[in-house]
N, C-alpha and C positions, 0 to 999 in steps of 0.2 A: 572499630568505628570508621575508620576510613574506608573500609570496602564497604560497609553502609552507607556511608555517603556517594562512595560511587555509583552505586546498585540505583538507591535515590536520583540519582540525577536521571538514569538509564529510566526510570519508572515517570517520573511525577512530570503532569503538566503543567504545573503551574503550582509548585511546593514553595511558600515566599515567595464484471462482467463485463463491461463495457470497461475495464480495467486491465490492462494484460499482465499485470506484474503487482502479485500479493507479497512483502517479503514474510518468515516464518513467525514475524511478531505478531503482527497484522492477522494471518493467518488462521494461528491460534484465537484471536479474539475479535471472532467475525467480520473481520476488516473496519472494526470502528476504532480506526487510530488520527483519524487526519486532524483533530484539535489537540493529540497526545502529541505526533511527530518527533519523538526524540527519538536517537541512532540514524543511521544511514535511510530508512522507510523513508524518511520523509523526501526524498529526493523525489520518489512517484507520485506519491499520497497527499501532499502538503510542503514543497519545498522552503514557507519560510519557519518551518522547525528547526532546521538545519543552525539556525542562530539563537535556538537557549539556551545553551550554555556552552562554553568555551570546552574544545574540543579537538582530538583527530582521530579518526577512525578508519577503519579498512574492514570491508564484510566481505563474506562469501555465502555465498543460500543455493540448494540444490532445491527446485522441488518437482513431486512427480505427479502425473493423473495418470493411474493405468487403465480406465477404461472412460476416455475423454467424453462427455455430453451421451453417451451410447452406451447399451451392452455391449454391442462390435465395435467400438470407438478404438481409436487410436491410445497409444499410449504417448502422452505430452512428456516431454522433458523439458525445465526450463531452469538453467545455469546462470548466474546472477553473480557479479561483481562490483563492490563501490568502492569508494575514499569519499568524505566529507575531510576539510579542512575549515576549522573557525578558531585557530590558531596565531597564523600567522600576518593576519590581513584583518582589519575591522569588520568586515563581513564574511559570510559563512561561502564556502564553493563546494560543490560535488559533482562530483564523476561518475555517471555508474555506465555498466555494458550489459545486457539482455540478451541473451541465444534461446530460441525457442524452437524446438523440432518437434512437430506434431502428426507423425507418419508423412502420408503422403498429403494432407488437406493443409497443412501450414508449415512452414520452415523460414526463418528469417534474422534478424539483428534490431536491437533498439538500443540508440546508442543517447544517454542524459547529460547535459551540460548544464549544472541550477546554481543557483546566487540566491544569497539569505543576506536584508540588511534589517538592522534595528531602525526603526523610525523610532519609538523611545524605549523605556526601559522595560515598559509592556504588551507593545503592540509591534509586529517583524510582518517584513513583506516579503516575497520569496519568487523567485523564477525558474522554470525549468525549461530550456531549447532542448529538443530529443529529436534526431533521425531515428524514421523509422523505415524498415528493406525488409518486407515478406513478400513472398511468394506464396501463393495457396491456391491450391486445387480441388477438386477437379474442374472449377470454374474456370481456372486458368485468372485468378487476380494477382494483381501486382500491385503491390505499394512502396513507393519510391519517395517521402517527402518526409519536410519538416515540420512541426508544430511546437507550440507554444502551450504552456499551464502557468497559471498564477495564483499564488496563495494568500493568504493573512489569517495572520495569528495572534490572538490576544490571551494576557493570560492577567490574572487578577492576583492578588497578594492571599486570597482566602481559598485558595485550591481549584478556583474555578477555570477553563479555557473556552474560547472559541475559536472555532476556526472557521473559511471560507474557501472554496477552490474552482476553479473554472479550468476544465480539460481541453485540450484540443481547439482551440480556439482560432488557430490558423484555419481549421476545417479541412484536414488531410484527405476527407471523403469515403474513408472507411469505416461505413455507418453503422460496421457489425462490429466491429472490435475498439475503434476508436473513435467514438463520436462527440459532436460538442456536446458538450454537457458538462457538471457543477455538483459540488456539496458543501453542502453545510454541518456542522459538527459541533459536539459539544461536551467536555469531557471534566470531573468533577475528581477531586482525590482529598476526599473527608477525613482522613487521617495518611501518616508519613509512608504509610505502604501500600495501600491501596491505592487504581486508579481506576476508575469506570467509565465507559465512553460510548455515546452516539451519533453516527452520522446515517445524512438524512441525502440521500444518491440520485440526481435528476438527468435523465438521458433524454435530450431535446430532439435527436434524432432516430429514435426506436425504429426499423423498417417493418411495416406492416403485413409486407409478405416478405418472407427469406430469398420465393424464387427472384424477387426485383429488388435488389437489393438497393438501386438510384430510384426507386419509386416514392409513393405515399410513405410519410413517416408520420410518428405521435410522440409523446411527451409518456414517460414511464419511469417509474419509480423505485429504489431499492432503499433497502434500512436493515442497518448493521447495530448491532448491539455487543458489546465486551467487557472485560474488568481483568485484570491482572493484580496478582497479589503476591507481595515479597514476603520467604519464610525466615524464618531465621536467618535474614542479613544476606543471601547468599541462592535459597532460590525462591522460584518464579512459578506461580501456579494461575493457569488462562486458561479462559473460557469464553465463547460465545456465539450469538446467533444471527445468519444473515435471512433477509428476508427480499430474493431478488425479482423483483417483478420489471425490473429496466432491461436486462439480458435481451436481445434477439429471439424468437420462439416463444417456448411456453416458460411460463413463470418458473421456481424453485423456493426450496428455503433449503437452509444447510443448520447444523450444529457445528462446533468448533472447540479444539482444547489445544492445552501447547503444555509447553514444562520449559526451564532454563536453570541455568547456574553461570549466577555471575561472581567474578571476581576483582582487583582492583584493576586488571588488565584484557580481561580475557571475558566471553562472555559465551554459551555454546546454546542452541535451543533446538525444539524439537516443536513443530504442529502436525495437526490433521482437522481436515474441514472433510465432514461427511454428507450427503445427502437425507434430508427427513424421508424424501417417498418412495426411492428406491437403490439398490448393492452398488449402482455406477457412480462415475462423476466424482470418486473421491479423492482428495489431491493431501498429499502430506510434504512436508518441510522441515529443511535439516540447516546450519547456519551459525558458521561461526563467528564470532565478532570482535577483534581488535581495536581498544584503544589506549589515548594515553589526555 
């Protein structure tokens, strides 16, 4: 029973591309988490998740694209470390670090510093300060700066959540990987092990051509769709489907599945997000997760 109620807390939100960083939750279930945000995810996705429930955590997440956006794409690697603390202080803090090596077209750091407080028993506000340090080529760009995201999260006593998020808000100027933009989300869990979720992805700076990347921008859209589902107390069966038309370039949609095994301490999972229209561009995730 008690590793059921842990598993529960990991799961429910509310029981009683323009993105650089999916972690293998997420992943797994078309990246529609940002009104779910429980575990360490939400430090990117939604940092005032980070304060439902009392917590300490430590993650690690490998994930891979062997044939990034391209048949001849690079191979992305991107190595991934947090801590959330909502332990020992009234409100929630996180820590995470980002390495991302993308052949020769990207290589860099994104380092998160976020804060989760309760305004009341249902509604949390959330902050994330992130430096971000790539390099990318062959353009020869460099990004050197700080920005800002902010959250809020409401959840309701009937299983239901919302959520809200604004990215980049500082306007770091990296209108292909990092730009202002926002989501809305919404995530429902009709029974103690089920959770299903939508968010709704607005990129206010799309760039219109690739080759000018400070040029004409537009307003473009993306929608994530997911559910995850606890088996017998222990594991974890995810799914789901993104539908990205906010990306830089030409639109996509993806599929999405994951697996996990949790326990009252330890928690281990597995994604992969594939492409609908063609053998590239597929990214999998590995991730193990510490708490207490």
């Amino acid at each position: 029973m008690k590793i059921l109620a842990v598993a529960l807390l990991l799961l429910a939100p509310a029981a009683g591309s323009a993105q650089d960083f999916y972690g293998t939750r997420p992943l797994g279930m078309g990246g529609a988490f940002r009104a779910i945000a429980t575990g360490n995810d939400a430090i990117e996705l939604n940092p005032a998740g980070m304060s439902l429930f009392r917590h300490y955590s430590i993650e690690a997440h490998y994930l891979g694209t062997p044939k990034w956006r391209a048949e001849d794409g690079p191979y992305e690697h991107v190595i991934h470390a947090s801590v959330v603390d909502n332990q020992t202080q009234q409100f929630a803090t996180g820590l995470a670090y980002t390495r991302i090596e993308r052949g020769d077209s990207k290589q860099g750091n994104r380092v998160d510093l976020a804060f989760s407080f309760p305004l009341s028993d249902n509604l949390l506000l959330g902050l994330d300060v992130y430096y971000l340090n790539f390099e990318s080529d062959p353009k020869d760009r460099y990004l050197d700066a700080v920005t800002v995201d902010v959250g809020m999260l409401l959840r309701t006593d009937f299983g239901l959540s919302l959520g809200v998020v604004g990215y980049a808000l500082t306007n770091p100027a990296d209108y292909q990987e990092h730009p202002l933009s926002m989501a809305a989300a919404v995530a429902y869990s009709p029974f103690r092990s089920l959770v299903i979720g939508f968010d709704w992805f607005i990129n206010f700076q799309r760039p219109k051509d690739l080759t000018d990347l400070a040029g004409a921008k537009e307003t473009a859209f993306g929608y994530h769709f997911g559910a995850e589902y606890l088996v017998l107390g222990q594991m974890t069966i995810r799914a789901g489907y993104w539908i990205d038309k906010a990306r830089p370039g030409e639109s996509e949609q993806y599929w999405s599945a994951g697996l996990g095994w949790v326990s009252e301490t330890l928690a281990i999972d597995a994604g992969y997000r594939g492409s609908i229209h063609h053998g590239y561009d597929g990214t999998f995730g590995v991730a193990v997760r510490m708490f207490q």
